[in-house]
VOKOLDO-707229 format. One record per residue (C-alpha): residue number from 0; residue in three letters; x, y, z. Coordinates in Angstrom, 1 decimal. Example, Ala and Ser with C-alpha at 12.3 -4.5 7.8 and 13.67 -1.06 7.14 Angstrom:
<sites>
SITE   k   r     xx     yy     zz
SITE   0 ALA   12.3   -4.5    7.8
SITE   1 SER   13.7   -1.1    7.1
</sites>
This chain:
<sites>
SITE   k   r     xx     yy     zz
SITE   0 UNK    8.8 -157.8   70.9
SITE   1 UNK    5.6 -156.3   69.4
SITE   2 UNK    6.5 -154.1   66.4
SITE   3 UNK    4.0 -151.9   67.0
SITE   4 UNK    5.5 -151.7   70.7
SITE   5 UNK    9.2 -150.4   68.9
SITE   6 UNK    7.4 -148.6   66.5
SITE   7 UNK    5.9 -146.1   69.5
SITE   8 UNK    9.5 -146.2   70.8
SITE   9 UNK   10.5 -144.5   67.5
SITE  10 UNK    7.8 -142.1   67.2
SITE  11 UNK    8.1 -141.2   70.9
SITE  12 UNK   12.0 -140.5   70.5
SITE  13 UNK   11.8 -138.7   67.4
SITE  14 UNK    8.2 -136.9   67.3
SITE  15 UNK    8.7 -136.7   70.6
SITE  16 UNK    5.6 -137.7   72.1
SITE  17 UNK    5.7 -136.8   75.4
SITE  18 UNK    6.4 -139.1   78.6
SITE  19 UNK    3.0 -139.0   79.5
SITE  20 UNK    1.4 -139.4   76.2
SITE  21 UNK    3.8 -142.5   75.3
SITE  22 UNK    3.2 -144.3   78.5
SITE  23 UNK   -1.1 -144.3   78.0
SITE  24 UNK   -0.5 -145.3   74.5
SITE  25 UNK    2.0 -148.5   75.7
SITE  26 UNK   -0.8 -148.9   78.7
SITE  27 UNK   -3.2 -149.4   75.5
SITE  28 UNK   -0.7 -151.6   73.7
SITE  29 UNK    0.1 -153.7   76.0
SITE  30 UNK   -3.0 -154.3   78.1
SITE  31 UNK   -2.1 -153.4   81.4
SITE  32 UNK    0.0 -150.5   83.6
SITE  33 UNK    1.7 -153.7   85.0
SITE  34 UNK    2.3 -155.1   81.4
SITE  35 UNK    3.8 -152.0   80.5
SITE  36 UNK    5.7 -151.3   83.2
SITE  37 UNK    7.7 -154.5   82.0
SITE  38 UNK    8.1 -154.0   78.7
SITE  39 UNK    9.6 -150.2   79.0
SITE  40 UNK   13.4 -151.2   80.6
SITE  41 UNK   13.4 -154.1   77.4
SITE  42 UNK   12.9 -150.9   74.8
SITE  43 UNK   14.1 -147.6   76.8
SITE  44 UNK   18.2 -146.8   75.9
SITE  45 UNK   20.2 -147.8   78.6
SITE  46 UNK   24.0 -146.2   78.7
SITE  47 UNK   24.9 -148.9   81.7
SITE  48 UNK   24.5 -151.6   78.7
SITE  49 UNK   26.9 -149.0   76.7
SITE  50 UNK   29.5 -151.7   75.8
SITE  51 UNK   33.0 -150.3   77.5
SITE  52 UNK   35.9 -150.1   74.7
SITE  53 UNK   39.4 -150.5   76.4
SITE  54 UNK   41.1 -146.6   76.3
SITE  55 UNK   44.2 -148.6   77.8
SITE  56 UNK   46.4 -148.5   73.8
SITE  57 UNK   44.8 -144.9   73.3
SITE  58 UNK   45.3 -141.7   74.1
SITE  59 UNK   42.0 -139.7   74.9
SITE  60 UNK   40.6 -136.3   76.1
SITE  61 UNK   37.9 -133.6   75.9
SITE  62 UNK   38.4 -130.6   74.0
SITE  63 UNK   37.5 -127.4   72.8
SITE  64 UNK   36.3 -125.3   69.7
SITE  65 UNK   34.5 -122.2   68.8
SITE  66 UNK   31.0 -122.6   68.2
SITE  67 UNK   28.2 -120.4   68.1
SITE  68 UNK   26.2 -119.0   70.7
SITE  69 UNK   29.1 -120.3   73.0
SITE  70 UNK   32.1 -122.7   72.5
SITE  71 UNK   31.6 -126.5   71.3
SITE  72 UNK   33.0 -129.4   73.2
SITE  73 UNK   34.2 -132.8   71.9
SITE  74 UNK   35.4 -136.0   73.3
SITE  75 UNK   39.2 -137.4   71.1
SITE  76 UNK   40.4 -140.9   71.0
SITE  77 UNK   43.3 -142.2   68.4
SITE  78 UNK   46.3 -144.6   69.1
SITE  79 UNK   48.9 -143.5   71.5
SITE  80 UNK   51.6 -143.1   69.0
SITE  81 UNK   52.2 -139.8   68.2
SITE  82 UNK   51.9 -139.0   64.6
SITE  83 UNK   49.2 -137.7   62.3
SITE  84 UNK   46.1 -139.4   62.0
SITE  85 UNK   43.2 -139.7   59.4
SITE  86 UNK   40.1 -138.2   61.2
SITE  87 UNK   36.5 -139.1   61.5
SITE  88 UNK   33.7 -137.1   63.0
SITE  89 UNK   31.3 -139.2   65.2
SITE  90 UNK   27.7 -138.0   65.4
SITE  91 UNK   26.0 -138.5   68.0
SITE  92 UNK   21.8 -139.5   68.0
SITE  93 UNK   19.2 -137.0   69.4
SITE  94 UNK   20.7 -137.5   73.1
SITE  95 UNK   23.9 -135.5   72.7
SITE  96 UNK   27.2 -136.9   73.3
SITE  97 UNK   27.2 -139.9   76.0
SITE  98 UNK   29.1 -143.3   77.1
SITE  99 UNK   27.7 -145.1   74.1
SITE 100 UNK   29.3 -142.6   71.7
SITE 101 UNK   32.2 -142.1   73.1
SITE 102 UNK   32.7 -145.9   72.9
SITE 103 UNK   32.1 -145.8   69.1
SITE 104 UNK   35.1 -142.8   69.0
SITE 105 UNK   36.7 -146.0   70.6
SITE 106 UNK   36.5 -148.1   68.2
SITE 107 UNK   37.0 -145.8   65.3
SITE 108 UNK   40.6 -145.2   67.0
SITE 109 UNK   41.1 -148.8   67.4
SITE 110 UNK   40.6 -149.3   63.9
SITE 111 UNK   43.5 -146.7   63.4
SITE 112 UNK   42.0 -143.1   63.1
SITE 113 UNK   41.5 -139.9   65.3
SITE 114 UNK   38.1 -140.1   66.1
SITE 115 UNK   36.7 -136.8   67.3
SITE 116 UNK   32.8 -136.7   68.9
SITE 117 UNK   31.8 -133.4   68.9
SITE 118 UNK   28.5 -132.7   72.0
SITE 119 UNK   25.9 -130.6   69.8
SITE 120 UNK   24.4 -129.5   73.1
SITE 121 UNK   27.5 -128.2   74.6
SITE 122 UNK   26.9 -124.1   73.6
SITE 123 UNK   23.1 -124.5   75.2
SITE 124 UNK   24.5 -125.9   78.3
SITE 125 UNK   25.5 -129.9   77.8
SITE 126 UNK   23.9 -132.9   77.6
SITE 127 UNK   21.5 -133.6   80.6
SITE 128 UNK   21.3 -136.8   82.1
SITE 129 UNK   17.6 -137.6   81.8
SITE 130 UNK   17.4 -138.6   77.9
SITE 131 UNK   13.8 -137.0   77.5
SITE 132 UNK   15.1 -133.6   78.7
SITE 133 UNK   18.0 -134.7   76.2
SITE 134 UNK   15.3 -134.6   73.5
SITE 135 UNK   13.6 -132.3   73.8
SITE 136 UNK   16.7 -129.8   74.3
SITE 137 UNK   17.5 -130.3   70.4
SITE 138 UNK   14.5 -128.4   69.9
SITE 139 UNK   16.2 -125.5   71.0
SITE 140 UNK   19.4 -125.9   68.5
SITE 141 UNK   18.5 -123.3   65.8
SITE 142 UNK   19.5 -125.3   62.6
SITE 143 UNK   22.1 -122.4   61.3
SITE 144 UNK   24.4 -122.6   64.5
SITE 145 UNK   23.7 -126.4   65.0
SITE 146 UNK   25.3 -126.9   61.1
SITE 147 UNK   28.0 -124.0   61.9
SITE 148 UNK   29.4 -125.5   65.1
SITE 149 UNK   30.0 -129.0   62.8
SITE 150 UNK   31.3 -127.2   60.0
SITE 151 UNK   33.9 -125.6   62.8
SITE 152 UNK   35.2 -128.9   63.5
SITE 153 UNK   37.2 -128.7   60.0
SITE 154 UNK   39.1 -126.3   61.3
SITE 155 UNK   39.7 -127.4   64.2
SITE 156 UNK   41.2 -130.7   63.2
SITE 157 UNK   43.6 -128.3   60.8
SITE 158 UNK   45.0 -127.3   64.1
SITE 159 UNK   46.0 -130.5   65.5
SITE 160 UNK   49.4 -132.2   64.6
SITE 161 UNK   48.4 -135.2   65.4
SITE 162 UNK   45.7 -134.5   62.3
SITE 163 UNK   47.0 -135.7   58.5
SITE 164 UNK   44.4 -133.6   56.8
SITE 165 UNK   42.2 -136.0   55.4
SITE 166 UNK   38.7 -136.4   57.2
SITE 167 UNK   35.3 -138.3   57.0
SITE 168 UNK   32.3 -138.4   59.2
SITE 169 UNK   29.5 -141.3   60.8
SITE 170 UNK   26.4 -140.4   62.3
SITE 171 UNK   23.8 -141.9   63.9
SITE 172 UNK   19.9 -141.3   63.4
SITE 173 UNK   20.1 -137.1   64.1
SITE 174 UNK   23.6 -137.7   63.6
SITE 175 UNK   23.1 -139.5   60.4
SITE 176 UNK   20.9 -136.8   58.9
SITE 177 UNK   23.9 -134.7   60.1
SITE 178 UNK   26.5 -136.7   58.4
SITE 179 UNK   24.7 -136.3   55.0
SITE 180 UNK   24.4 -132.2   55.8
SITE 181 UNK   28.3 -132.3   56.2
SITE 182 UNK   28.6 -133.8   52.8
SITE 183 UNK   26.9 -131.3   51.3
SITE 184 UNK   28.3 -127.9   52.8
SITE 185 UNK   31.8 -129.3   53.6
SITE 186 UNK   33.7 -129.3   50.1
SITE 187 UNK   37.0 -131.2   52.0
SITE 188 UNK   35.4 -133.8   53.7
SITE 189 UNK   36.2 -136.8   51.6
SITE 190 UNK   34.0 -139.8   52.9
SITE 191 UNK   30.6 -139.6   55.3
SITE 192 UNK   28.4 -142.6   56.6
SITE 193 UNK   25.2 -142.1   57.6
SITE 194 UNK   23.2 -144.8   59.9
SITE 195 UNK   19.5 -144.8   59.2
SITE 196 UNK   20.2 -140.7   59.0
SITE 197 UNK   17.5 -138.3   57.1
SITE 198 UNK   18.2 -137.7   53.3
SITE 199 UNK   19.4 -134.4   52.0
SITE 200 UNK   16.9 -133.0   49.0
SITE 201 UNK   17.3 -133.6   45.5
SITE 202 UNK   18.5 -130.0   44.8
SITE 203 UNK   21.3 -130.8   47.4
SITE 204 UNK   23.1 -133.6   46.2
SITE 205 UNK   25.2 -132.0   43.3
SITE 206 UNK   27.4 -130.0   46.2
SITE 207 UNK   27.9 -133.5   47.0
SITE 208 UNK   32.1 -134.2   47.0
SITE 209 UNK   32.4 -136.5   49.4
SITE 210 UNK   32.3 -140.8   49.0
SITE 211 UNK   28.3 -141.8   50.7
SITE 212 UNK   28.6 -144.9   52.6
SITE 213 UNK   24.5 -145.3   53.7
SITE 214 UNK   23.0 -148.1   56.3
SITE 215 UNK   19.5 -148.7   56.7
SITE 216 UNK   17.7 -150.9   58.7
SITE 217 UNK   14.6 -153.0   56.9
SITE 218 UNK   12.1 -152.0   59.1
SITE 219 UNK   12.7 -148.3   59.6
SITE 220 UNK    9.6 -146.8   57.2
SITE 221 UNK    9.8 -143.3   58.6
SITE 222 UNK   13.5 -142.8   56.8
SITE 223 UNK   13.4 -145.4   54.7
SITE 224 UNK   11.0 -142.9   52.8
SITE 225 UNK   13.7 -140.5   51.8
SITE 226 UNK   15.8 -143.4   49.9
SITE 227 UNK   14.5 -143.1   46.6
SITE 228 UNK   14.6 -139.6   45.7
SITE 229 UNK   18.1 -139.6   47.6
SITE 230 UNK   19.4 -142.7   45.3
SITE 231 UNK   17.5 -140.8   42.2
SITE 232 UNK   19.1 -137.8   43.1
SITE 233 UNK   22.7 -139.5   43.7
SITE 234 UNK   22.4 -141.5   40.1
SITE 235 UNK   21.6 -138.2   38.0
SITE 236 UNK   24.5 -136.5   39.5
SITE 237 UNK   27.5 -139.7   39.3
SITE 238 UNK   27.9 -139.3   43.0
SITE 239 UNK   29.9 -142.4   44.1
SITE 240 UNK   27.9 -144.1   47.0
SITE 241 UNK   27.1 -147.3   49.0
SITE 242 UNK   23.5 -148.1   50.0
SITE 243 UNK   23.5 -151.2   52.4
SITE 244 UNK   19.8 -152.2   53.6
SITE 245 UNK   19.6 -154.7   56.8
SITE 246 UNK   16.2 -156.5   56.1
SITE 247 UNK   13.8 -157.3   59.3
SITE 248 UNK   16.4 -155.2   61.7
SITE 249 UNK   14.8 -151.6   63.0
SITE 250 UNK   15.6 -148.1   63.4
SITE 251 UNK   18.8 -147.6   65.8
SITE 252 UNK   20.1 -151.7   65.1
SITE 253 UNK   24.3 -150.0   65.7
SITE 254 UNK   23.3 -149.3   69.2
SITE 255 UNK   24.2 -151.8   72.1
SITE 256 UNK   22.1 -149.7   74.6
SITE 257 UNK   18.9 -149.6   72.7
SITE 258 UNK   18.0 -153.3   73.7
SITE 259 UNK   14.8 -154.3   71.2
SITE 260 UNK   16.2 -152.5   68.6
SITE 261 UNK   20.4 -153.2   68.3
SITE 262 UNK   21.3 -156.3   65.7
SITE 263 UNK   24.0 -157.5   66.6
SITE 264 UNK   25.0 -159.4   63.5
SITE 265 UNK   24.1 -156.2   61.1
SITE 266 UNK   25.5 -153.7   63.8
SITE 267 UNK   28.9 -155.9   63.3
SITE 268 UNK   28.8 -156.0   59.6
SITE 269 UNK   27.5 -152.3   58.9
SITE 270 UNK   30.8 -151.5   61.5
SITE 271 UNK   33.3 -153.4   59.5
SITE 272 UNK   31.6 -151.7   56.1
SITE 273 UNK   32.1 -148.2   57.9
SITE 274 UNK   35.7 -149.0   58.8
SITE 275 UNK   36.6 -151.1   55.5
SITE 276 UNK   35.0 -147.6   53.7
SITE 277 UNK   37.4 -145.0   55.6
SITE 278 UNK   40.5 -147.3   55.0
SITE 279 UNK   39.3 -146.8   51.3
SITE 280 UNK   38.8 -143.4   50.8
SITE 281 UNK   41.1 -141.3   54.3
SITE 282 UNK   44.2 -143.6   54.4
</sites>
């Protein structure tokens, strides 16, 4: 696949661009309507491809928080056996909570933990199903409540018996950037991972309490940008950290339904770092 070709993907999915504009610049790209028209189900997220985590060992449900303007939802997955749990937040990308994250939850509670994925779009009225009305709903998350109704999750999980106390966090692109944010303004939160997620600043980092587990992929420039005033900023301040970069992979390589872009061999390995991390620093 054309770089240039995933490159537009990117900048259409996180500009956005919009449908219209996107499509006349692949027309150009590729040469042809026809030639484009091909190429868009090989780069466009799919959540059929979402691969399908057996729920059969765990025990699973949707719940419910406070959140501002209206109440936050969340999907929870951990083993069936009734006891208390280490916890991890899973944050979702710019297209709200869906089958692909959910799936990750999944696997975090196969690995052991009570994975909670809390649906950023849930007080605005849910995720829709058509991904570019997904996007472009994000713009109407005012940052304040946005970082409030992750925040709230702490205190949810305190409510839960089935919660041991001791929490971290993994996001994903928007989710990642969100992941970092929770390390700053959450003094408990004792490890966060961030995929390919937008650095806090420089004047940030010192609230920093949390362990930084970070996964980049080689070809992502737009947030690749951030990584040396972040790792600056982290070195100066004696924050403990991981930085892991996956040479020639792109933007998005953890995600099975993003078909050009997922890795499987770094999505596999930056996984097994991310679980290998929390067993560290929750258990």
């Amino acid at each position: 696949m054309d770089q240039r070709i995933i490159n537009l993907y990117d900048e259409y999915t996180h500009k956005p661009l919009s449908r219209e504009t996107f499509i006349k610049k692949l027309v150009r790209l590729t040469g042809s309507v026809t030639a484009a028209m091909a190429v868009l189900p090989l780069i466009e997220v799919n959540q059929a491809h979402a691969a399908v985590t057996a729920d059969d060992d765990l025990f699973t449900e949707y719940i419910s928080y406070p959140g501002v303007p209206a109440e936050m939802k969340a999907y929870v997955a951990r083993p069936k056996e009734n006891k208390k749990y280490a916890a991890v937040v899973v944050i979702h990308e710019n297209r709200g909570l869906n089958a692909h994250i959910e799936d990750v939850a999944r696997r975090a509670a196969k690995a052991g933990f009570l994975a909670i994925a809390p649906n950023a779009l849930a007080p605005i009225g849910g995720t829709p199903s058509n991904e570019d009305e997904a996007r472009t709903k994000f713009q109407e998350l005012k940052p304040e409540n946005n970082l409030q109704n992750f925040i709230n999750v702490f205190d949810y999980l305190k409510t839960r018996k089935d919660c041991n106390g001791n929490v971290g966090c993994v996001g994903f692109c928007w989710g990642g950037a969100m992941s970092n944010s929770l390390a700053v303004n959450v003094p408990q939160l004792k490890a966060a991972v961030a995929f390919y997620g937008r650095q806090p600043t420089a004047d940030e980092v010192p609230k920093i309490n949390a362990a930084l587990q970070l996964h980049y992929g080689g070809l992502d420039e737009r947030v690749n940008a951030g990584i040396p005033a972040f790792e600056e900023a982290l070195k100066k301040n004696n924050k403990p950290y991981e930085l892991y970069m996956y040479e020639g992979v792109n933007h998005a390589f953890h995600n099975d339904t993003a078909p050009t872009r997922y890795n499987e061999a770094a999505a596999k390995l930056a996984w097994q770092r991310t679980i290998d991390f929390f067993k560290k620093h929750l258990k």
